[in-house]
TORROVEX-39841 format. One record per residue: x, y, z of N, C-alpha, C in turn. Coordinates in pm, whole numbers, plus 32768, in hexadecimal, padded with zeros to 4 digits. Layout:
REM TORROVEX-39841
XYZXYZXYZ ...
REM end
This chain:
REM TORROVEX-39841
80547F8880008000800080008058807D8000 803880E57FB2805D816B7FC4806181CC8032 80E181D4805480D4823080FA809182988090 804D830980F8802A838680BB7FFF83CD8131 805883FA818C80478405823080658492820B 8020852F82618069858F825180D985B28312 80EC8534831B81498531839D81FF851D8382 823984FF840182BD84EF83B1830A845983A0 829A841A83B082A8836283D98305834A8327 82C18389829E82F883498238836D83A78212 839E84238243840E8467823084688446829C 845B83D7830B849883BF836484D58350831A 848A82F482DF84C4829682DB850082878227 8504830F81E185708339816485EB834681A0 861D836082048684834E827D86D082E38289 867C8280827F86B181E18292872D81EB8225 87BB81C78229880A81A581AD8809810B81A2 87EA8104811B87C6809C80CD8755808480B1 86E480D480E7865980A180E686068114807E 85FA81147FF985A181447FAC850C81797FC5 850981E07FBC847182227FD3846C82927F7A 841182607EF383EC82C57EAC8389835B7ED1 838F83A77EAA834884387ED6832D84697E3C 828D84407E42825B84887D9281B084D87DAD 818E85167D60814E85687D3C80C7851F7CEB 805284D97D097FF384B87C8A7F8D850B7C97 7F6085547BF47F0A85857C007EA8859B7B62 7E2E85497B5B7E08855B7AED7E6485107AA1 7E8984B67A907EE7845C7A3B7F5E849F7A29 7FA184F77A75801C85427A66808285227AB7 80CB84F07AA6813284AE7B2C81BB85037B39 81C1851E7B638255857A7BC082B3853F7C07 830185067BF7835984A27C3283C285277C89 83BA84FC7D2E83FD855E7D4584A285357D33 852185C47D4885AD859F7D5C85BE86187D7A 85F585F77E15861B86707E6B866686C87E38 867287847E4E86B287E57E3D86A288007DA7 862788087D698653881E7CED85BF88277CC9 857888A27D52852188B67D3F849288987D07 84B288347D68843287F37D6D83A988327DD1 83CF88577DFF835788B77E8A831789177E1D 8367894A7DAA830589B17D6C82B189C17D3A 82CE88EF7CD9826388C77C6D821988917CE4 820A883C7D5281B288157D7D8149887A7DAA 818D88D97DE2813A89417E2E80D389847DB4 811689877D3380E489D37CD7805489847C86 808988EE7C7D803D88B17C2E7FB088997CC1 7FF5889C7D327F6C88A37DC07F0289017DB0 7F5189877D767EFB89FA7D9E7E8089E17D28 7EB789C07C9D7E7589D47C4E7E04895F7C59 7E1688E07C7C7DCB88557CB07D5988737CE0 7D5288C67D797D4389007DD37CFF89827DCA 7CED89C27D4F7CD98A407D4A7CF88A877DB0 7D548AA97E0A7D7B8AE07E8D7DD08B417E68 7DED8BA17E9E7E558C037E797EDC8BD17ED4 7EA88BAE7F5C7EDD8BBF7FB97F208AE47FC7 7F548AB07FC27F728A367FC27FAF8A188067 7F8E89D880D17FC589A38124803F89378113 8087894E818580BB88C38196807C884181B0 8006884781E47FB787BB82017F7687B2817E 7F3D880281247F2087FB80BD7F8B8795807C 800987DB805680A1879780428097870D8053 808F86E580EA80A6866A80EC8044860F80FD 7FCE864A80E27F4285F080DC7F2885B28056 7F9685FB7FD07FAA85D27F577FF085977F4F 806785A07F6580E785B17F3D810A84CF7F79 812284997F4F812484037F3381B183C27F7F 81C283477FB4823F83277FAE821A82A57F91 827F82377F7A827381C87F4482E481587F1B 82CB80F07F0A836A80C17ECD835280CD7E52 83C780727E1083DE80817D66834E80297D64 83277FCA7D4B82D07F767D05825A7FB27CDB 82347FD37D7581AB80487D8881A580AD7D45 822281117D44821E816D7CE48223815A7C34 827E80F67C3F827280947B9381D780877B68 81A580537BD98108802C7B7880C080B07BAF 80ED81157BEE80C481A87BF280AF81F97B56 812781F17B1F816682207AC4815181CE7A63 811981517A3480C8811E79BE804C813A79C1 7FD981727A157F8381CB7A177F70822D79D6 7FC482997A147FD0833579D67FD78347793A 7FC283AE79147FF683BB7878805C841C787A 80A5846378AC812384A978C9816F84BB7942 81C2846179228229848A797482BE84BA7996 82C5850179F58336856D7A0E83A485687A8A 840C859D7A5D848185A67AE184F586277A76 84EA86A07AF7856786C67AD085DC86AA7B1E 865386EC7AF086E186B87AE2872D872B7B00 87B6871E7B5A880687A37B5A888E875A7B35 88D187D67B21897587947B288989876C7BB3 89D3870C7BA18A1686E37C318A5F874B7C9E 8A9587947C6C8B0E88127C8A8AAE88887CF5 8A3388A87CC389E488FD7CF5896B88A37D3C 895B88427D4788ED87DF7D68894087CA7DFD 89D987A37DC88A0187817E678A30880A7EAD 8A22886F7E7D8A7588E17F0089C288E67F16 8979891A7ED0891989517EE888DF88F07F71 88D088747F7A88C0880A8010895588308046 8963885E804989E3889480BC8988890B8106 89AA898780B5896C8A0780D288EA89D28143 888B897880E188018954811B87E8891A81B1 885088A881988860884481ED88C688278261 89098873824F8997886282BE8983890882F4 89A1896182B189A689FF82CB892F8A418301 88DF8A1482A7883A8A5382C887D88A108321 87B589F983AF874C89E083B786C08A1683A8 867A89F78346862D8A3B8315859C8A27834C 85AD89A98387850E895D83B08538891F8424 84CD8917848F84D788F485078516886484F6 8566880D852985B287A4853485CF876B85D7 858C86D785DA85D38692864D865F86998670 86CC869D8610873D86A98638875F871185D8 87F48734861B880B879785B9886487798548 8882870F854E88DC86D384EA886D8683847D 885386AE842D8805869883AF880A86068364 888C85E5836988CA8564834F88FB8531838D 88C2851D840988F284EA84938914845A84AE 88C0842B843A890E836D842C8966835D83E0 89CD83C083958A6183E383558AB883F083DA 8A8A842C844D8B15847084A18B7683DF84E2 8BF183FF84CF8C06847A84FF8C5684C7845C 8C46845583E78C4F847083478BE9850C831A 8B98854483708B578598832E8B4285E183A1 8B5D865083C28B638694843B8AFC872E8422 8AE2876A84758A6A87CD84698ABB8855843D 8AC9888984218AFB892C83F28BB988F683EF 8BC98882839C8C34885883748C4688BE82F8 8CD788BA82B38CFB890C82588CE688A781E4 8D0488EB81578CA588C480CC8D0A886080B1 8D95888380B38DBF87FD806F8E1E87A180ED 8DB9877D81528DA0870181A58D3486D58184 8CBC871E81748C4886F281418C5386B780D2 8C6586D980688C7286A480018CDB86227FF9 8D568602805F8D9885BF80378D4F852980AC 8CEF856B810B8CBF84EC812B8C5084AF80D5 8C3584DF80948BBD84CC80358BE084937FEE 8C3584947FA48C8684527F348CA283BF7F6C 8CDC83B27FCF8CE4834D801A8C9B82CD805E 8C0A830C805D8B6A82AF805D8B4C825E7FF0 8B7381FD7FF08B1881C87F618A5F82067F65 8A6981FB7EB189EC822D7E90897B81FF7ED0 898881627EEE892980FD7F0F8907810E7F95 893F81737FF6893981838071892381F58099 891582508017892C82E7801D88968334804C 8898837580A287E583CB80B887DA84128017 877184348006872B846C7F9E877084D37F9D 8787853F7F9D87A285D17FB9883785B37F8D 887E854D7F8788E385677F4388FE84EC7EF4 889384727EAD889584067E8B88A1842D7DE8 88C583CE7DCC88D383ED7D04885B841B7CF2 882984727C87879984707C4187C184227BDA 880C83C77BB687F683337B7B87B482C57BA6 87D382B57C35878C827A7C83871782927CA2 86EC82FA7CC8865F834F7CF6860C83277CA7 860783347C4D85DB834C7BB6861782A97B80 861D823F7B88866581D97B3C866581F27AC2 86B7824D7AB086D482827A1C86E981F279D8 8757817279D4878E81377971870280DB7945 869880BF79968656805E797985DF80AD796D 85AB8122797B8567817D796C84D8814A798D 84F580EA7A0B849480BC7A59841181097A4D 8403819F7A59839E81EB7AAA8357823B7A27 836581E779B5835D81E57933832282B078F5 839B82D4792C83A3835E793983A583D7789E 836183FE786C8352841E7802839F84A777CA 83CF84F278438423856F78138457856F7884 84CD85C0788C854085E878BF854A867878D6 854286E379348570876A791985E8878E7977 861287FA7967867D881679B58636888E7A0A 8694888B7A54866088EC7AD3864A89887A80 86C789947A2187248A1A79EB86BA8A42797D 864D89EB797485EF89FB78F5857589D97914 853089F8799284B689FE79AC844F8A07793E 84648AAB793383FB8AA978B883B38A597855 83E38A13783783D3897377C9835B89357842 8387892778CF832788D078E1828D89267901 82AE8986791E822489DE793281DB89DA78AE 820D89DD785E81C88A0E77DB81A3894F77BE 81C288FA77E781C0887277AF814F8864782A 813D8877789880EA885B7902806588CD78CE 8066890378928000895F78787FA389317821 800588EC77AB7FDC8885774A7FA087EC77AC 7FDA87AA77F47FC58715781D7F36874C7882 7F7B878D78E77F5787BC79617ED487CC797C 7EB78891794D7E58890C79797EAA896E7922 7E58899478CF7E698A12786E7E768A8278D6 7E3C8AC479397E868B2179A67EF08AEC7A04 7F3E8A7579DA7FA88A797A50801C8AE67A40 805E8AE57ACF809E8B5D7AB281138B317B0A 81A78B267AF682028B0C7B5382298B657BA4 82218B597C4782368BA27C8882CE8B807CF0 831F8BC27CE883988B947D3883AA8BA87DD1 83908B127E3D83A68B2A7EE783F78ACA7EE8 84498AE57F6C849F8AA47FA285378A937F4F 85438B337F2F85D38B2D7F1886308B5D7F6E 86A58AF17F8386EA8B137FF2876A8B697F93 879F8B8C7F5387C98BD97EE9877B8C1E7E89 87778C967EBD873E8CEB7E6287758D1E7E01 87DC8D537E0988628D547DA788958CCD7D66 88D88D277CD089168CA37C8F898B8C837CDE 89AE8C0A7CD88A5A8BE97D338AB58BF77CA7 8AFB8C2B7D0B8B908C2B7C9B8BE88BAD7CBE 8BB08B3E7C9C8C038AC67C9E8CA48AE77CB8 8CDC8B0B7C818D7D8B127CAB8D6C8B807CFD 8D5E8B857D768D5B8BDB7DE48D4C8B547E53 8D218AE97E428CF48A847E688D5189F07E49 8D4889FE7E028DC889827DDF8E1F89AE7D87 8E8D894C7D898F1689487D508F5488CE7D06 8F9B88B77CD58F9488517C648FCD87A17CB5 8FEC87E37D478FB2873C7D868F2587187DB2 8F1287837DC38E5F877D7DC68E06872C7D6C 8E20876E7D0B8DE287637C5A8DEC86FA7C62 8E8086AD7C4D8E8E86487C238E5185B97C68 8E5185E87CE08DF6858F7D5B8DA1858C7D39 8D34860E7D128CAE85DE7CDE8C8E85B47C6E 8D0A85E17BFE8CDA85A97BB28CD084F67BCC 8D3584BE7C078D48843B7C0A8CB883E47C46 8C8884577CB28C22842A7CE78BBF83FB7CB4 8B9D845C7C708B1D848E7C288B19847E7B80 8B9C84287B618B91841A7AAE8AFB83F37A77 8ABB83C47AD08A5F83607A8289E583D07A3E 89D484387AC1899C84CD7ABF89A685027A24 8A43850B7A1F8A74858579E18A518537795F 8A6584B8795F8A7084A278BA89E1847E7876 8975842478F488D6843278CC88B384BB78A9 88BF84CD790F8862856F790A88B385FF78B4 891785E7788F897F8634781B897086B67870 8A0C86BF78B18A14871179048AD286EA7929 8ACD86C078A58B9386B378818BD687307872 8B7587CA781E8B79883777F38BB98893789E 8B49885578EB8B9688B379888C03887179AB 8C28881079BB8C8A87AC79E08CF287F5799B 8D06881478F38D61885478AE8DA388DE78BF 8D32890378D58D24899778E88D7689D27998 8D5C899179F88D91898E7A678E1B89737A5B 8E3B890C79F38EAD88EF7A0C8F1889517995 8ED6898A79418EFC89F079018F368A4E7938 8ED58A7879A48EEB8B1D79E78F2A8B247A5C 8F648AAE7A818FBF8A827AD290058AFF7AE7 
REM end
């Protein structure tokens, strides 16, 4: 059965490493496959309001929709629907940005204050970026929390399990508003919450070419599905 709790019993237990728990979006045959930091709170909230006719969208609203599940469940979720979706970031800005969010920022009330508190003493609370990053690197994927897990994995990109029909990038929203307007609600309208960077990052202010190269190693599977070799180059260009 489909958890669909708006408590914290199924985000408690996305926590577990090794233990899979999908987080998707159904609505009207439209499926939203979530993958953390890459703004996902905006389309849900957005595609809620319009569902909903509400201006105003709650958080219990949020999670009175909002789905968790394993792969199977969501598999025969997602042979249902007639479109389905997941966007994608570069790795480079996907992982500082869960730094900023997650180690630096507490942004939301929390039992502990260590965010990734079943990493420590590998992941420490207002640790610096490249310890963070170099314990991360160090987790296998298969054990990794969401918030910093492949979106290869998230998404089983190679077997394309979640029989996912488009791809967008974070950097190109627009495409999906105008494609959700079409699938969706002819008045949807994308609205942007929960950015913990409001500003663009200037990646090389942030890492350095042992950095890079760490993530890239990490995260190849990222860079080369989701074609995002162009930042990888480019970073290492402006070295």
């Amino acid at each position: 059965m489909i958890i669909n709790e708006h408590n914290l019993i199924p985000r408690l237990l996305q926590k577990i490493p090794g233990l899979t728990i999908h987080q998707f979006l159904s609505i009207n045959k439209i499926l939203f496959i979530v993958n953390p930091k890459v703004g996902s709170s905006s389309v849900i909230f957005s595609m809620l309001k319009s569902y909903l006719d509400k201006e105003n969208v709650s958080r219990l609203d949020f999670y009175k929709h909002v789905s968790f599940s394993g792969s199977k469940k969501l598999k025969s979720k997602s042979e249902e629907s007639n479109f389905n979706f997941a966007i994608t970031r570069d790795p480079f800005s996907r992982l500082y940005s869960c730094y900023k969010q997650k180690i630096l920022i507490d942004d939301t009330p929390r039992y502990t204050k260590n965010y990734f508190f079943q990493y420590y003493p590998l992941i420490k609370s207002e640790q610096n970026f490249r310890d963070f990053v170099k314990a991360v690197c160090k987790i296998p994927d298969y054990l990794s929390e969401k918030h910093f897990m492949s979106q290869s994995r998230i998404l089983n990109y190679s077997k394309n399990t979640f029989n996912i029909n488009k791809f967008y990038k974070i950097s190109n929203l627009s495409l999906l508003e105008e494609d959700l307007k079409h699938e969706f609600s002819a008045n949807f309208k994308l609205e942007k919450r929960n950015i913990s960077n409001k500003k663009n990052i200037d990646l090389l202010q942030v890492y350095d070419e042992e950095l890079i190269s760490l993530v890239y190693k990490r995260y190849q599977a990222d860079i080369n599905n989701f074609n995002y070799v162009n930042i990888y180059e480019q970073l290492m260009d402006n070295l």
